[in-house]
N, C-alpha and C positions, 0 to 999 in steps of 0.2 A: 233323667239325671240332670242337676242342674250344677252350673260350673262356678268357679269361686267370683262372679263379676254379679252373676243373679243373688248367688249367697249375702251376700252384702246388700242387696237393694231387700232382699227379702226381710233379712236382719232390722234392718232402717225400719222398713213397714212393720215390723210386727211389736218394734218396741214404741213407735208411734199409736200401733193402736193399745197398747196398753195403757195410756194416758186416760185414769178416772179419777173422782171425786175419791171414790171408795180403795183406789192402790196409792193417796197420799196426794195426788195433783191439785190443783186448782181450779181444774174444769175440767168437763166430760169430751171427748174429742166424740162428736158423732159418727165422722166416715176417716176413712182416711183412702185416698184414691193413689191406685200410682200411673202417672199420665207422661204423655212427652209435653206436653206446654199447659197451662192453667186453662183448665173449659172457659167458656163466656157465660155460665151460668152453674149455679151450684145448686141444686133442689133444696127449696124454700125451708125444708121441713129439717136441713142441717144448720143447726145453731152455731155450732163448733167444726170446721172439716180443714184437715190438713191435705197436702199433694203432694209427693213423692215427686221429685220430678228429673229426667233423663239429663246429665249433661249440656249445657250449650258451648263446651269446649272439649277438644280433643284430650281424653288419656293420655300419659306420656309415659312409658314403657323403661324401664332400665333393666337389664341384664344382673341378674345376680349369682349369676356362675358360669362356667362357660362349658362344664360339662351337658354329658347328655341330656341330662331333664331340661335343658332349657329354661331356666330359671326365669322370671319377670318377679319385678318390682312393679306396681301400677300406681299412678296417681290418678284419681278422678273427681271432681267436683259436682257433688249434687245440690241441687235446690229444695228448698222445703217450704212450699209458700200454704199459708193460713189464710181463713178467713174467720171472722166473730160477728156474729151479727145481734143485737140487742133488741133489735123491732122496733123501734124507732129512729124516725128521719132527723131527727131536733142532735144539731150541731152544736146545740150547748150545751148537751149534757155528757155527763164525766163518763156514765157509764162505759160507751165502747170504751173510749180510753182503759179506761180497768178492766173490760174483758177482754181487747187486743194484750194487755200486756200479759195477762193470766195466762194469756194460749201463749203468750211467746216463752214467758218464764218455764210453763210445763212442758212446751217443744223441746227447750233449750236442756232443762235436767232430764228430762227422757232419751234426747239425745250421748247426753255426756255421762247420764250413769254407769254405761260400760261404754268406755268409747273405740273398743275393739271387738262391741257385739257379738259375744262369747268369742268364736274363733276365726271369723267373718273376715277380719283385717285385721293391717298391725297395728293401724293407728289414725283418729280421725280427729279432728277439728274444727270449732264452731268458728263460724266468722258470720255480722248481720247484729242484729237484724235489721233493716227497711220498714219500717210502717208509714201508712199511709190509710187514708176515708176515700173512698167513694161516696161522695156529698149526695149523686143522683139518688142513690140504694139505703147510705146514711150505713154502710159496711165498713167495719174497720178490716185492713186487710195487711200481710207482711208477704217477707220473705228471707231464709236466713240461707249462709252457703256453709255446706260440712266438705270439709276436705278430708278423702279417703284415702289409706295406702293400704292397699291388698297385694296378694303376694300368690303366685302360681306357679307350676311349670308344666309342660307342653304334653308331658304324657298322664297330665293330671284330666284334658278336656275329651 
């Protein structure tokens, strides 16, 4: 059984991996991982790969009742960092540029098209993105923050 804080991260991941050419996107998202911190390598044979990623700050908890069930209000802040890779090292050309922003535009509407992920949470939020190249790799890379509010109570878990 999983509890309303996975439900939400699950949500996240599975309307990420629905980002194709063919459901209206921009670009194909190859993988999508859900990890605590970005690997130090992505297998070469992912063109497109987004990462799910844990918090780097604490939830903050508010009480929305004071009866029995224990009610929570939760805020959390997830990370969604991208990578676009084009196969070439050549810093002059526009391409990454146009496929970093491809992946961040179809992150960004895949994100927001229900941004209470059927019934996952009340309410979420884009804020981002960061882009940035890895000149060594010739990798365009980002990252955006969605601010979560999920909602539980105590004899829910």
């Amino acid at each position: 059984m999983s509890g309303p804080r996975e439900a939400v991260f699950a949500a996240i991941t599975s309307a990420l991996e629905g980002i194709s050419l063919a459901s209206g996107y921009q670009v194909d998202v190859d993988k999508v991982y859900r990890v605590d911190v970005v690997p130090d390598e992505v297998p070469s044979e992912f063109r497109n790969a987004l990462m799910v990623l844990e918090s780097f700050t604490p939830e903050t908890w508010d009480y929305l009742d004071s009866g029995a069930s224990g009610g929570q209000l939760c805020r959390t802040t997830i990370t969604i960092a991208g990578i676009a890779r084009q196969g070439t090292t050549d810093l002059k050309s526009s391409d990454r540029h146009t496929a970093v922003n491809a992946l961040i535009e179809s992150t960004a509407k895949a994100l927001m098209l229900d941004p209470k992920f059927g019934t996952a949470c009340k309410e979420s939020k884009l804020a981002g993105p960061v882009a940035f190249v890895d000149t060594d790799k010739g990798e365009a890379l980002f990252n955006m923050t969605l601010h979560v509010i999920y909602a539980f109570n105590w004899s829910a878990l």
